[in-house]
C-alpha positions as CSV (number, residue, x, y, z in Angstrom):
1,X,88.0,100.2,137.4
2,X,86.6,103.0,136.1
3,X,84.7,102.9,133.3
4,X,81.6,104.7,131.9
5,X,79.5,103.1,128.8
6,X,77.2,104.8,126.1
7,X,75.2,101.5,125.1
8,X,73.7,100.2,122.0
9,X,71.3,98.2,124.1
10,X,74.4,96.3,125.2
11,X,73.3,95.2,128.5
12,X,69.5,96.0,128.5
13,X,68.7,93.8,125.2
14,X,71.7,91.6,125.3
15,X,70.4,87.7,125.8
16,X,71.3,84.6,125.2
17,X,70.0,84.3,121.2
18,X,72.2,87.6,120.8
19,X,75.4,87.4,118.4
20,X,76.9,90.9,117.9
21,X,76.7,94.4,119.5
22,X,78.7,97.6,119.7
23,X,79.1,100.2,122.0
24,X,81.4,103.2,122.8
25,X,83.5,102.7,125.6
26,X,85.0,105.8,127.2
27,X,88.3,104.8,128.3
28,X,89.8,106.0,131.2
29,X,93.5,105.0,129.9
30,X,93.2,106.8,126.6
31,X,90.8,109.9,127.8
32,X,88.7,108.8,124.7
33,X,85.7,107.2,123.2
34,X,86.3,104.5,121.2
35,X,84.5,101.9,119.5
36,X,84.2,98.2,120.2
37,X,82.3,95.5,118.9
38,X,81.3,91.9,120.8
39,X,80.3,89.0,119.4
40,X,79.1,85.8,121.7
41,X,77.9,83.0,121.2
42,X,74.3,82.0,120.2
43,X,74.3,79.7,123.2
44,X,76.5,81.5,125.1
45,X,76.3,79.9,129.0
46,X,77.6,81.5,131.6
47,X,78.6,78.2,133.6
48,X,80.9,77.0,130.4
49,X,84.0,78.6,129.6
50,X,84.9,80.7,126.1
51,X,88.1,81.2,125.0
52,X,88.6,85.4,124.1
53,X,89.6,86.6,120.9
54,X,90.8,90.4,120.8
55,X,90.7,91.5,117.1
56,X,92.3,94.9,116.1
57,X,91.6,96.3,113.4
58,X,88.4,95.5,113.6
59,X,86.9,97.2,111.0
60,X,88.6,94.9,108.5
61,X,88.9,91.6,110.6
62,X,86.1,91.5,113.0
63,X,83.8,90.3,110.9
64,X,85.5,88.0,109.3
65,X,86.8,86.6,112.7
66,X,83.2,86.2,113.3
67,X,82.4,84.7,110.2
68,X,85.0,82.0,110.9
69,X,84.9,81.4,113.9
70,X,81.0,80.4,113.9
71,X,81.7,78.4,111.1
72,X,84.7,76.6,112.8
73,X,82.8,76.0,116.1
74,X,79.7,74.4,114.4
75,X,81.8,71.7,111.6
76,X,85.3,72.1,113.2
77,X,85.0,71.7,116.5
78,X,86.7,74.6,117.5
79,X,85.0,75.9,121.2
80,X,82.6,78.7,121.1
81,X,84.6,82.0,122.0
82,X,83.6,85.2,122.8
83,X,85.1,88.2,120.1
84,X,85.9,91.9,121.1
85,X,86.8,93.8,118.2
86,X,88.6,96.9,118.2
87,X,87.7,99.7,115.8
88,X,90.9,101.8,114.7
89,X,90.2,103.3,110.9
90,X,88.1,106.3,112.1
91,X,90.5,109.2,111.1
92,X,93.7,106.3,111.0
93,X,93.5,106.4,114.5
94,X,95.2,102.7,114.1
95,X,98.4,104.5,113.2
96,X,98.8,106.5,116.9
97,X,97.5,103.4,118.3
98,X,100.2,101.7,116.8
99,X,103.2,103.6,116.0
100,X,106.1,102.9,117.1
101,X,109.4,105.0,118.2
102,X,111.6,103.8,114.4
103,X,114.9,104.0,116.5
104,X,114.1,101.7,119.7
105,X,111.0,99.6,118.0
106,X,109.1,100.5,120.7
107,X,105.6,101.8,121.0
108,X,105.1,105.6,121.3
109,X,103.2,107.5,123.6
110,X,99.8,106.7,122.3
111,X,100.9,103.2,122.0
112,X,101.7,102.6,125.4
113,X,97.9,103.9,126.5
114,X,96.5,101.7,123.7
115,X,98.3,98.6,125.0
116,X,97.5,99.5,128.9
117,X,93.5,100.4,127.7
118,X,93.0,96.6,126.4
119,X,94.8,95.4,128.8
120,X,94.2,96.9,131.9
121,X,90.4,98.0,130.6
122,X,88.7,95.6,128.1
123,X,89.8,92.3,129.3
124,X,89.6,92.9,132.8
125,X,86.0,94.0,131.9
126,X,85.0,91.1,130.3
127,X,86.7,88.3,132.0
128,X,84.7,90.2,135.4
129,X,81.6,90.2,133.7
130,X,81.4,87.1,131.4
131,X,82.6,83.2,131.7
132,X,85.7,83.9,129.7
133,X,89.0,80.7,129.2
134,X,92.4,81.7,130.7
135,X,92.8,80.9,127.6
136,X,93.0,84.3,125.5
137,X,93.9,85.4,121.9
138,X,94.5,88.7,119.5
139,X,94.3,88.7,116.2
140,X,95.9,92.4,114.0
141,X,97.2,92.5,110.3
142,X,100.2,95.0,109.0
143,X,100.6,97.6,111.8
144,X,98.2,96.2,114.0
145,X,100.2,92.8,113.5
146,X,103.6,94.1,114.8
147,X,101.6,95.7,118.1
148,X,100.3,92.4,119.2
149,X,104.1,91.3,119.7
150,X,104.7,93.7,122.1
151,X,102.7,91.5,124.7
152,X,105.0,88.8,124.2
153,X,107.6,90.8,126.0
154,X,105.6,90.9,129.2
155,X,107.0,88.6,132.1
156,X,103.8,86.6,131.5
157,X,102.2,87.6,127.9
158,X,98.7,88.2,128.3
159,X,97.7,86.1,125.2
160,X,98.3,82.7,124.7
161,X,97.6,82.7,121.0
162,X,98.9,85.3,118.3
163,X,97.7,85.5,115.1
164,X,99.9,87.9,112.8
165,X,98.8,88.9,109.3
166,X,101.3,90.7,107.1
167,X,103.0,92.4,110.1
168,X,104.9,96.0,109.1
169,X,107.8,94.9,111.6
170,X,109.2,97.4,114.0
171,X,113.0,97.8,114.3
172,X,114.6,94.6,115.3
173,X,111.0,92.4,115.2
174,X,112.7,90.0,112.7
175,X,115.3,89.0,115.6
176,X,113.5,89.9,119.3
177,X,110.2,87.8,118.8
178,X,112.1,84.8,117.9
179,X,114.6,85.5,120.9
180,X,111.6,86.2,123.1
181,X,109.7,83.3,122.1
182,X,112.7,80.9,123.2
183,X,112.9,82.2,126.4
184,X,109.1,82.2,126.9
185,X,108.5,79.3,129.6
186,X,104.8,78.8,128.8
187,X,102.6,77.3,126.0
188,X,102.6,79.9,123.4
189,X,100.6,79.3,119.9
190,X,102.3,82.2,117.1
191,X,100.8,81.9,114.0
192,X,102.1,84.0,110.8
193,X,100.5,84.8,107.9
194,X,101.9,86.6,104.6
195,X,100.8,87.1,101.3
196,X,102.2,86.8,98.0
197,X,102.4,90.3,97.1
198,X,106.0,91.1,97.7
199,X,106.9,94.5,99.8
200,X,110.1,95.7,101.3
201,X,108.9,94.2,104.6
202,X,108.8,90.2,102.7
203,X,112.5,89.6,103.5
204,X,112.0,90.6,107.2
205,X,109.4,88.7,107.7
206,X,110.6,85.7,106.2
207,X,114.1,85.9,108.3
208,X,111.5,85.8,111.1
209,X,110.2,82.7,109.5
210,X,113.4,81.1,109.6
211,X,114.3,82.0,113.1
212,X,111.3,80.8,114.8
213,X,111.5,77.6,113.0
214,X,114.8,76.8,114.2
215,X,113.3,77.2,118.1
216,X,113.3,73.3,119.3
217,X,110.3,74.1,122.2
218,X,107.1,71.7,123.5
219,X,105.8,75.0,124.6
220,X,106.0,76.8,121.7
221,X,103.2,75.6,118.5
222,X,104.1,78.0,115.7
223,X,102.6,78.0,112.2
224,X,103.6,79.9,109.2
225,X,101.8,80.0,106.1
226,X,102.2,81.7,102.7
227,X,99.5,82.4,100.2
228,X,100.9,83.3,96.6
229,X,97.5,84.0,95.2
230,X,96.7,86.7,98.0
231,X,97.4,90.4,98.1
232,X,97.8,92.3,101.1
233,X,93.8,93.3,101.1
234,X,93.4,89.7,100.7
235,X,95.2,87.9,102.9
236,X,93.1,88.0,105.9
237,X,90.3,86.0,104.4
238,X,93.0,83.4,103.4
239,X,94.5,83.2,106.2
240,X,91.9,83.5,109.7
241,X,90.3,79.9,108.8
242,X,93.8,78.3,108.4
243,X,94.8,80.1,112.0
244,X,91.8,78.2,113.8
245,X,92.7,75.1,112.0
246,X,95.9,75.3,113.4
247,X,95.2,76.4,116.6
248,X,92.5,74.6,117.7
249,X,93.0,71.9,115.8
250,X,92.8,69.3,118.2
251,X,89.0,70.3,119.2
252,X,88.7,68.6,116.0
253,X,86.9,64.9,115.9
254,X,89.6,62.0,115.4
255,X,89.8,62.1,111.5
256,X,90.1,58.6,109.3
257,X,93.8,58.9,108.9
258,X,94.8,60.3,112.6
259,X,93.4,56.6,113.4
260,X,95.4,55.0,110.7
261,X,98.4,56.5,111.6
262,X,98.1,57.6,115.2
263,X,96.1,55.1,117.0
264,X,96.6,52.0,115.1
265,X,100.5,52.3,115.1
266,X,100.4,53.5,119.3
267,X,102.1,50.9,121.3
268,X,100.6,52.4,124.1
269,X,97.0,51.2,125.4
270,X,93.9,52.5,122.9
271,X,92.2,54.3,125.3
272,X,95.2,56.4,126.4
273,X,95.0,58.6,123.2
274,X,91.7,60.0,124.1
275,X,92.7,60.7,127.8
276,X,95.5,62.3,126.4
277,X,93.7,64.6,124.1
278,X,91.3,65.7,126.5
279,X,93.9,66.3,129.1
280,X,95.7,68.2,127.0
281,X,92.9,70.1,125.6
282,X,92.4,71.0,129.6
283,X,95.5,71.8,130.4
284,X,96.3,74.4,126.9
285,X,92.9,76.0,126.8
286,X,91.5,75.7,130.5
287,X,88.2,73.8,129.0
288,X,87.0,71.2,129.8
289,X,85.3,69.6,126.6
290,X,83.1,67.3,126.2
291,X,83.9,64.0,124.9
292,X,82.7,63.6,121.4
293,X,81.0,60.9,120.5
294,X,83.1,60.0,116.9
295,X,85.9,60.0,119.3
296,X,84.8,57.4,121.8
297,X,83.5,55.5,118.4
298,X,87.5,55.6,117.5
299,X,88.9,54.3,120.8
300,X,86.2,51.7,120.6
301,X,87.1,50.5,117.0
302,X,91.1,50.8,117.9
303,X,90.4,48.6,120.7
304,X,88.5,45.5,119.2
305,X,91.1,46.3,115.9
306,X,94.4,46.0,118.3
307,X,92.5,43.5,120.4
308,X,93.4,45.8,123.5
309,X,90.1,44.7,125.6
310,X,91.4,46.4,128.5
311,X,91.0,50.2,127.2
312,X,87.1,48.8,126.9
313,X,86.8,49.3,130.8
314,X,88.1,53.0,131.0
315,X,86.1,53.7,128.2
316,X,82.9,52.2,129.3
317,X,83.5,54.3,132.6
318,X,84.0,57.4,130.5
319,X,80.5,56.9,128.5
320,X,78.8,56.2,132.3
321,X,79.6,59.7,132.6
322,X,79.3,61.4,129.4
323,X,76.1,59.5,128.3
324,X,74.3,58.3,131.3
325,X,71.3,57.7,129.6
326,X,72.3,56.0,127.1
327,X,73.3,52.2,126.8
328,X,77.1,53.2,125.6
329,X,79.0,52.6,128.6
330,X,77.2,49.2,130.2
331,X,77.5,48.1,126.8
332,X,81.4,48.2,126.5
333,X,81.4,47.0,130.3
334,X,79.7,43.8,129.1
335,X,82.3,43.3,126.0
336,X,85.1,43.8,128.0
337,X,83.8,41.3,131.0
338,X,83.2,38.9,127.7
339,X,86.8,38.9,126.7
340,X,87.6,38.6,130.5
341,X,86.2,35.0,130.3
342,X,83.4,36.5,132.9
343,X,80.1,35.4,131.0
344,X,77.8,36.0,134.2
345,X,79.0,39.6,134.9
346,X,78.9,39.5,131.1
347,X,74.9,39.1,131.4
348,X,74.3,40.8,133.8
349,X,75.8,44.1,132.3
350,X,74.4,43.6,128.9
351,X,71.0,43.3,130.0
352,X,71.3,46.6,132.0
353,X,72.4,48.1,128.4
354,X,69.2,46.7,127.2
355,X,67.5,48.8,129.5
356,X,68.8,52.3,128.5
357,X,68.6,54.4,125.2
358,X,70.0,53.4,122.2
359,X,72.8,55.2,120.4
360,X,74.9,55.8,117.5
361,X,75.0,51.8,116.0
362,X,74.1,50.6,119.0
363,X,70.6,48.7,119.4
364,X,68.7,47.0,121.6
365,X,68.8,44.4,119.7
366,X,72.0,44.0,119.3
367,X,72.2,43.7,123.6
368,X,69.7,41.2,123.3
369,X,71.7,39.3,120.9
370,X,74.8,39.3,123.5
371,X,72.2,38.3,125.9
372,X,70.4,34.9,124.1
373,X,74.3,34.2,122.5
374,X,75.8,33.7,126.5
375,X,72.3,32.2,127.5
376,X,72.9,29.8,124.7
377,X,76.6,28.8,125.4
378,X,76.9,28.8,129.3
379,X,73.1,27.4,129.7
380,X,71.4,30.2,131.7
């Protein structure tokens, strides 16, 4: 690919404490110079995978996307993601970027440069030089909002996740992306956002609403939400947090009531809900996320609650794993061979727990407990 960079000490000063950085990019596809911001993680590692977020209109949303998605990360859960933002205000360049033919819906001239330039220029680029997901979204707001649909209408959309603030539809928009999204054989997260403030566009989108809701898909996770307070300069900053909410949602730890009403009324075996979730986090996202501990702490719990003593082995293998240092996973090993009716494998595996770090509520102490308690009844 050709490509030739004017840096603002993007690759000379860039490490891994870094957060933000712009450059001009001189793009073969448009014959111009445009500017791009990048945000990456603090801890950004290039042997773990980041989802990419492609933000247009970037001099409204990219810092906010930033903002939000830090925030998300650290108390949310939501993965670490790299961010490429797209600057389009400088002399309304958005609106060539954008426009759109008003007979056929489709983009113009310029918008058929601006669509191959990200797609063919600025992704390529990063996912060659940086650990990015194949999991990939784009975030645009009123006329940037309608463009991002036009990916959808590739054989195989490049984005996985859209999320669509106050879109100015095209011709048509209200009844194709619905259409397109049912015939879409792949996991596809649309979100849409609109604000109270009513415009002659209001109607179009809500028709849009309406159709998409009636689409009966697995594949498809749409979200639609409406903010009455917000105007149209406001929206965005109601709106981005809810998005990642949505989207990632189930990065999120197991929450109080999604054990109440999830786990504890499952007939299936405890320990299958957090296989589940982590396999499917895998399989949407293409990462592979660490198990968190409040999660494991959940399956545990479920399983003494529902008495399901078998998930305790799966689990205990998991935490081996995950926490190898610490006494999690010999410690569930020697609860589950206790339940078994096996008190000398029993002993033996709580007093390897004794030997390793401690952890969350569990002590040494209480191993050693376990250990005097089957001394005392089966007279070792």
């Amino acid at each position: 690919m050709q490509r030739l960079l004017v840096l603002f000490t993007f690759l000379i000063c860039y490490g891994v404490n870094a957060q933000i950085t712009k450059e001009i990019f001189e793009s073969f596809k448009l014959q111009e110079r445009r500017d791009v911001s990048y945000y990456f993680p603090e801890e950004y590692n290039k042997d773990k995978k980041h989802p990419l977020i492609v933000v247009l209109d970037a001099d409204y949303l990219f810092e906010q996307v930033v903002a939000t998605a830090k925030y998300y990360s650290k108390f949310h859960g939501m993965p670490e993601s790299i961010i490429v933002g797209i600057h389009q205000s400088k002399e309304s360049i958005r609106l060539d970027d954008c426009a759109f033919d008003r007979q056929t819906g489709l983009p113009a001239e310029k918008g058929n440069q601006f669509f191959e330039f990200l797609g063919m220029e600025i992704i390529p680029y990063l996912d060659l030089n940086y650990n990015t997901a194949p999991f990939k979204m784009i975030v645009g707001y009123d006329i940037t909002g309608n463009f991002e649909n036009y990916w959808l209408f590739k054989e195989h959309p490049l984005f996985d996740a859209y999320i669509n603030i106050s879109p100015t539809l095209a011709p048509d928009m209200e009844t194709n992306i619905p259409m397109r999204l049912e015939a879409l054989d792949q996991q596809i997260f649309y979100q849409l956002i609109l604000e109270g403030e009513k415009s002659k566009n209001t109607p179009r989108i809500l028709a849009m609403d309406k159709a998409i809701k009636a689409i009966d898909k697995e594949t498809l996770h749409y979200y639609f939400d409406e903010y009455p307070s917000a105007d149209h300069l406001s929206v965005p900053t109601y709106g981005i947090g809810k998005a990642f909410d949505n989207i990632f949602g189930m990065f999120k730890p197991i929450s109080p009531k999604e054990y109440k009403t999830q786990i504890l009324t499952s007939e299936e075996p405890v320990f299958n809900y957090l296989e589940n979730k982590y396999s499917s986090i895998e399989n949407l996202f293409g990462i592979k996320k660490p198990v968190d501990l409040n999660d494991v702490m959940a399956i545990y719990a479920g399983s003494r609650k529902k008495e399901d003593f078998e998930s305790l082995k799966p689990l205990s293998d998991l935490c081996k794993a995950e926490f190898p240092e610490t006494m999690l996973g010999f410690y569930f090993e020697g609860e589950y061979y206790e339940q078994l009716g096996e008190p000398k494998k029993a002993l033996r595996t709580f007093e390897k727990a004794f030997g390793m770090e401690e952890i969350d509520f569990l002590t040494k102490e209480m191993a050693l407990e376990k250990i005097d308690a089957l001394k005392a009844d089966f007279g070792y």
